[in-house]
ROPA-132951 format. One line per 10 residues: number of its first residue (from 1); their letters; for each residue x, y, z of C-alpha. Coordinates in Angstrom, 3 decimals. Example, Ala and Ser with C-alpha at 12.3 -4.5 7.8 and 13.67 -1.06 7.14 Angstrom:
BEGIN
1) as) 12.300:-4.500:7.800 ~ 13.670:-1.060:7.140
//
This chain:
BEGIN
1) xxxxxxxxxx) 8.338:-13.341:-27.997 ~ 9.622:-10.662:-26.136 ~ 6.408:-10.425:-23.416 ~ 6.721:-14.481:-23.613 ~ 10.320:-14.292:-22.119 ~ 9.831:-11.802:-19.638 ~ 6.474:-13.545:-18.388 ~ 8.528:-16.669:-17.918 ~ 11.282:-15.488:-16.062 ~ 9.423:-13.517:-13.996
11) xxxxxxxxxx) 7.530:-16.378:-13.056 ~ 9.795:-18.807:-12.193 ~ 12.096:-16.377:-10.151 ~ 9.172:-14.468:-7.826 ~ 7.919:-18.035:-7.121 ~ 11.567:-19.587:-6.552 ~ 12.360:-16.428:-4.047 ~ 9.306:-16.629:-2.750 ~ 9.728:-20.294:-1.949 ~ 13.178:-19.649:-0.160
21) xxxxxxxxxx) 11.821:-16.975:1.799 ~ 13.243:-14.163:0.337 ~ 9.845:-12.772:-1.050 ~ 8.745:-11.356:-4.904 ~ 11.318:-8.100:-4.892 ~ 14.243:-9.999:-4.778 ~ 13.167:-12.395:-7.848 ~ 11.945:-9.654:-10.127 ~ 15.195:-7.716:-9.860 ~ 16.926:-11.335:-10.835
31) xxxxxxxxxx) 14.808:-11.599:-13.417 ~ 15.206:-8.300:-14.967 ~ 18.999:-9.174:-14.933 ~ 18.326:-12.112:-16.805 ~ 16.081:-10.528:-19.440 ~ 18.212:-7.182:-19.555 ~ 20.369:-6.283:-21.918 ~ 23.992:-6.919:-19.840 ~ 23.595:-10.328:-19.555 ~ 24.253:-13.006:-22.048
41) xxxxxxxxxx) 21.590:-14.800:-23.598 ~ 18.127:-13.580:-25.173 ~ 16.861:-9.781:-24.044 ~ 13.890:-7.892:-24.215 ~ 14.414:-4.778:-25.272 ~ 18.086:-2.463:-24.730 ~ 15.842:0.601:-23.723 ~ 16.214:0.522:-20.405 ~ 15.423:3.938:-20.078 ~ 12.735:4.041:-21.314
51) xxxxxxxxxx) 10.872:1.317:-19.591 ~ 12.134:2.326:-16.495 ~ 10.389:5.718:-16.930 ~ 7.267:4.414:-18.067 ~ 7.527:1.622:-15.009 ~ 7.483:5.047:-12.687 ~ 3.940:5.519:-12.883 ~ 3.874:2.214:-10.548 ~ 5.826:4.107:-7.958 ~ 2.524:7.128:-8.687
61) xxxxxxxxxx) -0.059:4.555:-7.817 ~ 1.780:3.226:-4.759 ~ 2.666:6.838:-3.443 ~ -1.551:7.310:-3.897 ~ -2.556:3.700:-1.881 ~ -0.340:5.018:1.236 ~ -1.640:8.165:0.870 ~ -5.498:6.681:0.841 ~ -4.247:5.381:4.452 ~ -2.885:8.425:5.607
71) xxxxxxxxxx) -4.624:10.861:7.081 ~ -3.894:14.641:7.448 ~ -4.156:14.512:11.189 ~ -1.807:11.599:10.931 ~ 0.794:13.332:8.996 ~ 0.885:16.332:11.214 ~ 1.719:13.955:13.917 ~ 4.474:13.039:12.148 ~ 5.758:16.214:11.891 ~ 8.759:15.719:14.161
81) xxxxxxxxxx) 10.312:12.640:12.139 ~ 9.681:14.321:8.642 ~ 11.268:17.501:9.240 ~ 13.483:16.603:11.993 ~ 14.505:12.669:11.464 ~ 14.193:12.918:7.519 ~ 15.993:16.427:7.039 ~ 19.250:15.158:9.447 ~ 19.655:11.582:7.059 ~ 19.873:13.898:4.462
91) xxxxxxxxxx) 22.350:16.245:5.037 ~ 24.543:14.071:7.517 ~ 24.725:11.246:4.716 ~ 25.187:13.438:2.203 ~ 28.128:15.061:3.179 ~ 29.895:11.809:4.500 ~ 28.755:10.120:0.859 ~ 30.712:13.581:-0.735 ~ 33.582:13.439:1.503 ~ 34.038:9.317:0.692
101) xxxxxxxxxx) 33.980:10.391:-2.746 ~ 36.077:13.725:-2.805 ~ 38.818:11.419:-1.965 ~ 38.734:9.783:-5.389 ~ 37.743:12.922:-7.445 ~ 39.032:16.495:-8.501 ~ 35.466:17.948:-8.403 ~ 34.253:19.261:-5.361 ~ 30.472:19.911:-7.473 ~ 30.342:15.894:-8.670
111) xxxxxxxxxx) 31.653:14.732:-4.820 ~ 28.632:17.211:-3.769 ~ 25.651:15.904:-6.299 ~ 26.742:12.204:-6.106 ~ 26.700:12.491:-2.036 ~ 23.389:14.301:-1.811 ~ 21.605:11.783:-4.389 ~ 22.829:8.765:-3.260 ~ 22.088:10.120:0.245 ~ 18.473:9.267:-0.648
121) xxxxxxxxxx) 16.670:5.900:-0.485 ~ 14.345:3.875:-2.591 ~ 10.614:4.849:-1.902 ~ 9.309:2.012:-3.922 ~ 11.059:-0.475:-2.501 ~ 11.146:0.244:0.819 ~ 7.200:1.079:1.083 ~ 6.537:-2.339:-0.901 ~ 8.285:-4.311:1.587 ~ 6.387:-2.485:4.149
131) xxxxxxxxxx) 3.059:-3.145:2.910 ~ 4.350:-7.033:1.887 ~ 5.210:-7.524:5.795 ~ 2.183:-5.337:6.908 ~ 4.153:-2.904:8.674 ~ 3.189:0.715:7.574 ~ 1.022:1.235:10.462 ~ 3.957:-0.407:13.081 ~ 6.381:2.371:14.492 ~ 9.623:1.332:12.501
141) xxxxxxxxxx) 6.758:1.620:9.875 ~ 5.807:4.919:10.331 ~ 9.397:6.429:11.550 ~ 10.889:4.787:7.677 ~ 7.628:6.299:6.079 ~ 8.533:10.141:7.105 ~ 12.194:9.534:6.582 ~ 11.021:8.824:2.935 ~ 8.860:11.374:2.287 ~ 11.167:13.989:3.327
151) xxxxxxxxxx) 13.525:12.316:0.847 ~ 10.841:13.119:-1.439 ~ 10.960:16.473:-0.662 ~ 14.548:16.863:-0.871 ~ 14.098:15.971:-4.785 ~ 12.817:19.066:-5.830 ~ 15.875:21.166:-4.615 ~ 18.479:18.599:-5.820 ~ 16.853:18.968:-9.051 ~ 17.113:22.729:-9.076
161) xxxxxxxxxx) 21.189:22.364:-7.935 ~ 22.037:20.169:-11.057 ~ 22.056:22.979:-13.408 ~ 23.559:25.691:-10.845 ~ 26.714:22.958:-11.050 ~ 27.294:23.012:-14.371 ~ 29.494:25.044:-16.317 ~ 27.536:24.759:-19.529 ~ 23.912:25.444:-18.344 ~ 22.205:28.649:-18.234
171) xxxxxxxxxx) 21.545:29.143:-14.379 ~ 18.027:31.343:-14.347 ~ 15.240:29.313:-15.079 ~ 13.605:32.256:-16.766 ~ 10.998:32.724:-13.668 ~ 11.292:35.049:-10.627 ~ 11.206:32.969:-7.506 ~ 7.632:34.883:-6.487 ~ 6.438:33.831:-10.198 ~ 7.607:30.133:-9.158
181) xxxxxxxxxx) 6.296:30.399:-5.328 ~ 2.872:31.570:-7.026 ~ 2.782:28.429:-9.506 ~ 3.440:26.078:-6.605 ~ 0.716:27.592:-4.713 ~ -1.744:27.446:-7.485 ~ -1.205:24.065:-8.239 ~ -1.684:23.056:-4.439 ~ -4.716:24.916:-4.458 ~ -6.406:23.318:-8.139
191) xxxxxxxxxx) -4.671:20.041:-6.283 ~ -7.136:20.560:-2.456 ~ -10.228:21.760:-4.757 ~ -10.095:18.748:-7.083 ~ -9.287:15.920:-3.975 ~ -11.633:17.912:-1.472 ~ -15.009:18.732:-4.271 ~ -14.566:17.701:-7.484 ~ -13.510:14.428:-7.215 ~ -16.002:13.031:-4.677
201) xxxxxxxxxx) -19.063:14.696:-6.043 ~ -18.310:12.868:-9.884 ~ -17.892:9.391:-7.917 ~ -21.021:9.936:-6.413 ~ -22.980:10.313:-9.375 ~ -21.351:7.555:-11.218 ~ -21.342:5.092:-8.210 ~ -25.110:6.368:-8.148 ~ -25.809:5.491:-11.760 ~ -23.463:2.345:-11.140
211) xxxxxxxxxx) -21.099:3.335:-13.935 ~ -18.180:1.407:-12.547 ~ -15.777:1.597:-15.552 ~ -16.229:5.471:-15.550 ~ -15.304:5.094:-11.649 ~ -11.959:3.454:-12.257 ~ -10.901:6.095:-15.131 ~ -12.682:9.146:-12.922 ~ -10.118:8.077:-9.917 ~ -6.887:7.335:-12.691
221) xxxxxxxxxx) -7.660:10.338:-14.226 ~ -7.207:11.979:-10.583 ~ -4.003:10.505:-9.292 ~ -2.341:11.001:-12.407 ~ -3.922:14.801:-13.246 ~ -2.032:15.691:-9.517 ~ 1.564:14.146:-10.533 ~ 1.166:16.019:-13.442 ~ 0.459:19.221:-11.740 ~ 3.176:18.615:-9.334
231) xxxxxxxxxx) 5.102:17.769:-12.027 ~ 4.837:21.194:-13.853 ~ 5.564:22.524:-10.522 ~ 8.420:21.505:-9.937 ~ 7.794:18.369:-7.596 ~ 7.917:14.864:-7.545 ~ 4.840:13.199:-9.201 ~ 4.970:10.620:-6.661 ~ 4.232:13.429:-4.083 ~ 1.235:15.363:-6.262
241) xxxxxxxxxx) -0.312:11.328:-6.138 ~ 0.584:10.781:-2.317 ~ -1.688:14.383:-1.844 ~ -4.291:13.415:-3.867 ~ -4.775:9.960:-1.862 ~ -4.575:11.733:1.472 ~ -7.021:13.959:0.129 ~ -9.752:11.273:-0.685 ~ -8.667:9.143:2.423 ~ -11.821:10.899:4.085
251) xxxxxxxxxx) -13.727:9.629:1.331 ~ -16.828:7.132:1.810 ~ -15.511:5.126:-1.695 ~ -11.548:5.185:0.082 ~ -11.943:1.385:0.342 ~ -13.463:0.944:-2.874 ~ -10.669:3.172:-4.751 ~ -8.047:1.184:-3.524 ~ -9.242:-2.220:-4.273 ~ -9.431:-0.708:-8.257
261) xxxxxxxxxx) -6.148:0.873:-8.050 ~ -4.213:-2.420:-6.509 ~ -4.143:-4.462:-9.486 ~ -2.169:-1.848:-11.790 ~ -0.463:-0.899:-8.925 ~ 0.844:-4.485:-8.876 ~ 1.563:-4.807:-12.215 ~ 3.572:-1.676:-12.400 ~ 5.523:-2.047:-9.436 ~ 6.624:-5.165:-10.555
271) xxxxxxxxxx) 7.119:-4.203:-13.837 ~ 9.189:-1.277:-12.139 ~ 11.462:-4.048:-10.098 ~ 12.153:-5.678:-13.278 ~ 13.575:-2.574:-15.383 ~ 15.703:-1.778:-12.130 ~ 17.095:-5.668:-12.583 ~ 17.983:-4.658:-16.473 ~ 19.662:-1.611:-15.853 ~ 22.637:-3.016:-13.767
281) xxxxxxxxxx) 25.801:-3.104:-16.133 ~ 27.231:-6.962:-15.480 ~ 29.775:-6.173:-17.602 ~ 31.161:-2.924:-15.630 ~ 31.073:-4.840:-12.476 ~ 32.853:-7.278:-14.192 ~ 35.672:-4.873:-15.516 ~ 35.787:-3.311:-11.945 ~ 34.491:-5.757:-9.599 ~ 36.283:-3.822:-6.570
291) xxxxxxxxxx) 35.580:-0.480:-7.292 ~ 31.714:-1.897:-7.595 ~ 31.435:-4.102:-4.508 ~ 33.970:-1.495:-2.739 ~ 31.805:1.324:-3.406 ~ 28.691:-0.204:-2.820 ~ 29.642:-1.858:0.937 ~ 30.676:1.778:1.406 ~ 27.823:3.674:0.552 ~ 25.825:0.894:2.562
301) xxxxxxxxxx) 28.168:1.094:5.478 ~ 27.640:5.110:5.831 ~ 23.883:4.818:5.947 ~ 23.817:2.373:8.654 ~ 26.567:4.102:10.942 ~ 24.571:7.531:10.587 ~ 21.030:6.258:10.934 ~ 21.026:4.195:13.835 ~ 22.082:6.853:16.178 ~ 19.852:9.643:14.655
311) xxxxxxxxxx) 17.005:6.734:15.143 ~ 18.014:6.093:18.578 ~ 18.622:10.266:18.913 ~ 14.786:10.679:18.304 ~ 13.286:8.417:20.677 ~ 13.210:5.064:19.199 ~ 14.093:1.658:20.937 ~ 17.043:0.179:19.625 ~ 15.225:-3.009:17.871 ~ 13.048:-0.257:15.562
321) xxxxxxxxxx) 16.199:1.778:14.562 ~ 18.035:-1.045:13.632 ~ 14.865:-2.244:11.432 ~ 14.494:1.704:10.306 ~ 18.634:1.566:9.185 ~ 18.570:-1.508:7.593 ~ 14.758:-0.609:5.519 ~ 16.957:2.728:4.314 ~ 20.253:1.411:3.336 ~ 20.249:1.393:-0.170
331) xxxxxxxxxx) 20.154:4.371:-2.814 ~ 16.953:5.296:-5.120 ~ 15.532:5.601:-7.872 ~ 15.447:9.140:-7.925 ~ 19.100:8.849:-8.476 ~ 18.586:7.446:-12.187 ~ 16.658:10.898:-12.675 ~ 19.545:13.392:-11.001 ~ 22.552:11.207:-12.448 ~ 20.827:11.986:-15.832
341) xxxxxxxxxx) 20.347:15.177:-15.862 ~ 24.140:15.605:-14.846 ~ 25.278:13.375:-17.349 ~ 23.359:15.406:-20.084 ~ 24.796:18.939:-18.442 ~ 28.078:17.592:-17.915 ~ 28.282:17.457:-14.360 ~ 29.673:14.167:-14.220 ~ 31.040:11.822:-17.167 ~ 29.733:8.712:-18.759
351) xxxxxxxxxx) 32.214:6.579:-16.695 ~ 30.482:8.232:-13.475 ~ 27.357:7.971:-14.640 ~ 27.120:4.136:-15.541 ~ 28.929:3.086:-12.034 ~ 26.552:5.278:-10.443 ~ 23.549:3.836:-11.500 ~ 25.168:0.424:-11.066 ~ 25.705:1.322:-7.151 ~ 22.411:2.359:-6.574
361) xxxxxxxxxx) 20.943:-0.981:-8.107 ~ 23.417:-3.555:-6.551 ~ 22.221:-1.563:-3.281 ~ 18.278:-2.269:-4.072 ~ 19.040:-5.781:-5.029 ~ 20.687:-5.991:-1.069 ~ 17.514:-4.277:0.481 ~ 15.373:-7.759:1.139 ~ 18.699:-9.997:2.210 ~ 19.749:-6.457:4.619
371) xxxxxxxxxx) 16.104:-6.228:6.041 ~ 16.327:-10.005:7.068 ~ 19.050:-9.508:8.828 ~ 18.171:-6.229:10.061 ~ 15.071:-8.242:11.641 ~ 17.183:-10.897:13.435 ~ 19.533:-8.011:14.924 ~ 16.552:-6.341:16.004 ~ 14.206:-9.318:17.386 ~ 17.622:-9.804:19.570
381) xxxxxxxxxx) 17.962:-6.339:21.012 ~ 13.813:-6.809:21.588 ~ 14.364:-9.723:23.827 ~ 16.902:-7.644:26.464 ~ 14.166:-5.194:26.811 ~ 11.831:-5.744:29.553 ~ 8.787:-4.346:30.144 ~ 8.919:-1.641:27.595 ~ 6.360:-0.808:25.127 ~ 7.668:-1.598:21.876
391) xxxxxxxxxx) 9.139:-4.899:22.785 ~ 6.485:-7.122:20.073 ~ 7.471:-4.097:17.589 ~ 8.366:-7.110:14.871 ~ 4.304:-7.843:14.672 ~ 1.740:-5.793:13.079 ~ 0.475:-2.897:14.927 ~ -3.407:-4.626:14.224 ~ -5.860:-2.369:15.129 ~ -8.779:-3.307:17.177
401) xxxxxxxxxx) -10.336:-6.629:15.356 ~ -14.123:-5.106:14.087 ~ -16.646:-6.699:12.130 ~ -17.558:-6.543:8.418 ~ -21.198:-5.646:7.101 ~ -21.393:-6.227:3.853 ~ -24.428:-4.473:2.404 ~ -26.575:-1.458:4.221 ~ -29.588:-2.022:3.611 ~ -32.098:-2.262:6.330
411) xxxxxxxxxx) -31.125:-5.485:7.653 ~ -27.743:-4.249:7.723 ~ -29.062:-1.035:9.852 ~ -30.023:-3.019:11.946 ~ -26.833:-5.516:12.566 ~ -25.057:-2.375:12.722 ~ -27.551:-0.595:15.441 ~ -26.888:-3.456:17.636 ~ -23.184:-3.546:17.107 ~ -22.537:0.262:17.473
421) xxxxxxxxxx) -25.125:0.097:20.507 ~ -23.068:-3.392:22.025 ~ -19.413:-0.954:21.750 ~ -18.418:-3.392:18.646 ~ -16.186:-1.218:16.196 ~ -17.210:-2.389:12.897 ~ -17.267:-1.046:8.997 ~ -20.486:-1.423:6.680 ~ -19.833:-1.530:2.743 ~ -22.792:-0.712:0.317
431) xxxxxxxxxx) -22.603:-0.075:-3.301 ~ -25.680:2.571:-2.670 ~ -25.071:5.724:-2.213 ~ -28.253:6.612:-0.659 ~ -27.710:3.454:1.918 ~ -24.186:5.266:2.350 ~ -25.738:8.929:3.385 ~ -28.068:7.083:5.239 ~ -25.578:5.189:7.423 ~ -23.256:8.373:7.964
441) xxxxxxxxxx) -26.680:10.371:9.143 ~ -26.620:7.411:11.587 ~ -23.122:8.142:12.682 ~ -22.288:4.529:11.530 ~ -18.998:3.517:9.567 ~ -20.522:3.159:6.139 ~ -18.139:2.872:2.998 ~ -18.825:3.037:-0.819 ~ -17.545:-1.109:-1.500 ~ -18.526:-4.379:-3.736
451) xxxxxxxxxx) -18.457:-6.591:-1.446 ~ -17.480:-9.592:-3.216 ~ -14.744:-7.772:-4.748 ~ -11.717:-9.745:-3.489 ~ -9.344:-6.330:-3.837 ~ -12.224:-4.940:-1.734 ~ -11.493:-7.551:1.194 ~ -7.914:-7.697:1.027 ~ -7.840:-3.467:1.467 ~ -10.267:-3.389:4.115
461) xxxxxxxxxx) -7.793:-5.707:6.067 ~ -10.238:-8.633:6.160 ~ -7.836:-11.259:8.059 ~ -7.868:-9.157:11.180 ~ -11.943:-8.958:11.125 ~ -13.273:-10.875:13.775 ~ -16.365:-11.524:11.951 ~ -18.123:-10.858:8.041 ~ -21.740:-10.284:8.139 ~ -23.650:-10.613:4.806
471) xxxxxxxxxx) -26.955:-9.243:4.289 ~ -27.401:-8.495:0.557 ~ -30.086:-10.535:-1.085 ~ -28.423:-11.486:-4.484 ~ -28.105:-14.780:-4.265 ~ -25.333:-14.858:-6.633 ~ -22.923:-12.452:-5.482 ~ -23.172:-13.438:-1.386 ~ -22.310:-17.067:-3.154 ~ -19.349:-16.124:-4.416
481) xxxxxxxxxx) -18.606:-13.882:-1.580 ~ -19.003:-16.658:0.959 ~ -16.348:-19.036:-1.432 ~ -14.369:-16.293:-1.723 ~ -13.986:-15.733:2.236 ~ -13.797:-19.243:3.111 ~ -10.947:-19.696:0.652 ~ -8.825:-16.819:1.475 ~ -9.624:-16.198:4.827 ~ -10.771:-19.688:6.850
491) xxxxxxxxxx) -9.920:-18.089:10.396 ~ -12.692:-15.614:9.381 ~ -16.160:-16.732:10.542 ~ -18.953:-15.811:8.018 ~ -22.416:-15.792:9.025 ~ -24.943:-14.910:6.100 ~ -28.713:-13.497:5.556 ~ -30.406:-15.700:3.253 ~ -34.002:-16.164:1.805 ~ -35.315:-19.313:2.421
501) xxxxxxxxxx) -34.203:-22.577:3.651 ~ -32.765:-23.863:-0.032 ~ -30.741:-21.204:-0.189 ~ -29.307:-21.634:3.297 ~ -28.350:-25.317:2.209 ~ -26.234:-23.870:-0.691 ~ -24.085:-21.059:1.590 ~ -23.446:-23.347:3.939 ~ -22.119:-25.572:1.793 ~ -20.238:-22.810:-0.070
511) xxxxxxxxxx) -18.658:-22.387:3.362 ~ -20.837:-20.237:5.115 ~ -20.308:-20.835:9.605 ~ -23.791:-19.903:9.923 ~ -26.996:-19.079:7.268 ~ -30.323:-17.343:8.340 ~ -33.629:-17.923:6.452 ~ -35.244:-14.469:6.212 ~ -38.555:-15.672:5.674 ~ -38.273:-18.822:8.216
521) xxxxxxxxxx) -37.492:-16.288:11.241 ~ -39.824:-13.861:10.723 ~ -42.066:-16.959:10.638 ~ -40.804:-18.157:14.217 ~ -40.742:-14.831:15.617 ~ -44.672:-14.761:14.719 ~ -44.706:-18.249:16.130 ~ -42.883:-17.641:19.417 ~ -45.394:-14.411:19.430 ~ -48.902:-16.653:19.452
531) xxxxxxxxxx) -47.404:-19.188:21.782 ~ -46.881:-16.298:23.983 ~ -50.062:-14.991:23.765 ~ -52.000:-17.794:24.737 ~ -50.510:-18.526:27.728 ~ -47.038:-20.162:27.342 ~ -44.424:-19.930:29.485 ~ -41.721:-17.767:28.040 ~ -38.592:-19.588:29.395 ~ -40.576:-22.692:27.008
541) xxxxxxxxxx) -40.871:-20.656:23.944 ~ -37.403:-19.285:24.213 ~ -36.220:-22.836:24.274 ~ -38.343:-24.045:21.237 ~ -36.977:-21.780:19.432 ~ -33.489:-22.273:19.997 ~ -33.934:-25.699:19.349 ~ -35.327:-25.413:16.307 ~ -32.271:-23.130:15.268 ~ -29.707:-25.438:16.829
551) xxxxxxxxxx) -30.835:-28.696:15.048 ~ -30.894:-26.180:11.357 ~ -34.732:-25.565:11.480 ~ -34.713:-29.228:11.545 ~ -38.390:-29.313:12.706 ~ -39.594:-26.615:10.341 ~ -38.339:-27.890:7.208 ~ -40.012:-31.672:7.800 ~ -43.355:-29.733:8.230 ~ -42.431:-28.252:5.249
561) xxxxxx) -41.643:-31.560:2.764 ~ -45.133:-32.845:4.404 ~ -46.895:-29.874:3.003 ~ -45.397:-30.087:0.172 ~ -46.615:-33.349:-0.329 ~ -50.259:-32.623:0.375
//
């Protein structure tokens, strides 16, 4: 009964937000205030807790998708905004958030906790409405992205300070700091041996014995081995997951990884939105209703007056700090874990505690109606700019539009040998992994895919392809492949290897723009040969043959039916 309600909810408010424009976050955080346990009416469970935690390993798998996308080299060039950008949000909020709330508290070590904590943002929100809008690769995109991770950073030490703050905890951790530097760097080390060797040598040989389910729990096993390392470190697990995708975003079966991972991703995430939704109090905001809206228009208030000039400090236009402010200003869900371990060491009281976490998810429930209007402040200080580079920052930063191959064998060598040779960027997918070695021998783009795996095509950012080429011979799965595109991704033109003539009837009418009979053209090619050869003008044989392709082998397949008939 319980799944039965939350299903329905769910479902009616993600596709009633998403109707109105105010996309899928917005309606699973309503929804898990309707199903939680503070509102009136039928609930699904009243452990919160609980299912928040377990809803966390969402935020794992979304931490390891971003890092499948970023690369090393790119992080490095980020360098400036992480440690520069990310490290000055911190501390500047953090002490305005602690002097707002010195003002209303005796404690100078709860004013210092609750300002550094809710100093930090929401990583799963924030990089969900990135990816939703397609902006991770823009520069707002990038600029919010390092501003996060430092945040992520920051969690390890503001872990360590709850228990130096309280009166009643024991303050040595029973480790000498060299015993605890020595862990870390053990655990980073297992961590670059297991993403770097061990991982892409077992999916090898189980994509080479085509052992697919072993695949998927091979690469869970992975992501969730390196929170838990990080974990027992002392880090975030979100981080030890963001590694270990960075670490495999080298990887020939990158593509492949992700399109397996996205569906639990999904599910999680939302599943993560939802528990948020059930953990705001209604009834403490309705027993305080000015503290709660005061505090919270406060907290939101500080973020925005200290970001946008730190933004505009390090370089960016004003339209992209404006959209970096208003991405940032809400508080995270790391604060759930810091305000509970102070509640259970008595750094702060119950009353603190439960108006806490009620801040920090009134301020997530504002992130998608403050990033609208973050957008239309921003598109506005775009239009006074002239001339300047990141002017059309509100669009995807697309990259160059390539072409698809899907399947390497040696028709798709060859499509690719002209392409690479013609300057045309383009990316091969093969489920072979001697195709694969053989492609990257070539020094062509070849990645470990299924190409009619519609997570597949959605990763490998199919809508900005210019064109899909199909050359696998299962007639089957370049069917479905060819519905698939056509339904998903019209714009796209498709053009598609096939055997004969009766099979190029059936993908072009499952949508394919153009189909080419294997054995029909190897057949004109010998044709257009002979003619040659005894005499015929070439200009006429080039024109024959065009003809007969223009009219659909028209002339060939009547010649055909005759014989047939014979």
């Amino acid at each position: 009964m319980s799944a039965l309600l939350l299903l329905t909810v769910t479902s009616v408010a993600v596709a009633l937000f998403r109707h109105v424009g105010l996309g899928s976050v917005l309606g699973l955080l309503v929804a898990g205030i309707i199903v939680g346990p503070y509102s009136p009416g039928p609930y699904v469970t009243a452990h919160v807790a609980d299912v928040r935690n377990f809803t966390e390993l969402g935020v794992v798998l979304l931490l390891f998708v971003i890092g499948l996308e970023m690369k090393p080299s790119r992080l490095w060039s980020m360098r400036r905004y992480l440690f520069g950008l990310g490290s000055l949000q911190i501390i500047l909020t953090g002490l305005a958030i602690t002097l707002y709330v010195s003002m209303g508290t005796d404690s100078w070590k709860t004013a210092l906790l609750i300002g550094l904590t809710l100093s930090l943002s929401s990583t799963a929100f924030v990089m969900q409405l990135l990816q939703e809008r397609g902006e991770l690769a823009s520069k707002h995109g990038t600029g919010t992205f390092a501003i996060l991770l430092m945040q992520d950073l920051a969690v390890v030490p503001l872990l360590a300070l709850v228990p130096l703050l309280s009166e009643t905890a024991a303050i040595a951790s029973g480790k000498l700091l060299w015993e605890q530097l020595l862990i870390l760097g053990g655990m980073f080390a297992v961590l670059f041996i297991f993403g770097l060797k061990v991982v892409p040598a077992a999916l090898e040989w189980l994509a080479r014995h085509d052992n697919r389910e072993a695949f998927l729990m091979v690469v869970l096993l992975a992501v969730f081995l390196a929170a838990w390392a990080m974990h027992q470190a002392g880090l975030s697990m979100a981080l030890g997951a963001f590694i270990m995708g960075m670490l495999l975003s080298g990887s020939t079966y990158n593509m492949q990884i992700r399109a397996l991972v996205e569906p639990y991703k999904g599910l999680l995430m939302s599943l993560f939105f939802v528990a948020v939704g059930m953990s705001i109090d209604l009834g403490e905001l309705t027993d305080r209703p000015l503290d709660f809206i005061g505090h919270t228009l406060v907290l939101i208030g500080i973020k925005l007056a200290i970001l946008f000039p730190l933004a505009l400090a390090f370089g960016y236009t004003r339209g992209n700090s404006v959209r970096i402010t208003f991405m940032l200003a809400q508080s995270g869900e790391f604060g759930f874990v810091l305000f509970g371990s102070a509640l259970v060491l008595n750094v702060i009281n119950e009353s603190v505690f439960v108006m806490a976490i009620a801040v920090i998810s009134l301020t997530m429930l504002t992130t998608p109606l403050l990033v609208r209007l973050g957008d239309k402040i921003a598109h506005n200080a775009d239009r006074k700019l002239k001339n300047s580079e990141e002017a059309p920052a509100t669009s995807v930063a697309i990259e160059e539009r390539s072409v698809i191959i899907g399947g390497y064998g040696r028709v798709g060598h060859t499509v690719a040998t002209l392409l690479q040779a013609s300057g045309i960027p383009f990316v091969a997918f093969d489920t072979n992994p001697q195709h694969i070695k053989r492609g990257k021998e070539s020094g062509h783009s070849v990645q470990y895919g299924d190409i009619s795996d519609p997570e597949l095509l959605s990763s490998a950012h199919t809508e900005r392809a210019s064109l899909v080429v199909l050359t696998i011979d299962q007639s089957s799965t370049v069917l479905r492949t060819v519905s698939h595109l056509r339904n998903i991704y019209p714009q796209v033109p498709v053009i598609v290897r096939a055997r004969d003539l009766e099979a190029c009837a059936h993908l072009l009418k499952a949508g394919a723009t153009q189909a080419f009979p294997e054995a029909v053209e190897a057949s004109l090619r010998l044709g257009a040969e002979a003619l040659k050869m005894v005499g015929a003008a070439d200009e006429n044989v080039e024109l024959l043959m065009q003809g007969v392709r223009d009219r659909g082998y028209q002339l060939v397949r009547e010649k055909s039916k005759q014989d047939s008939h014979l």
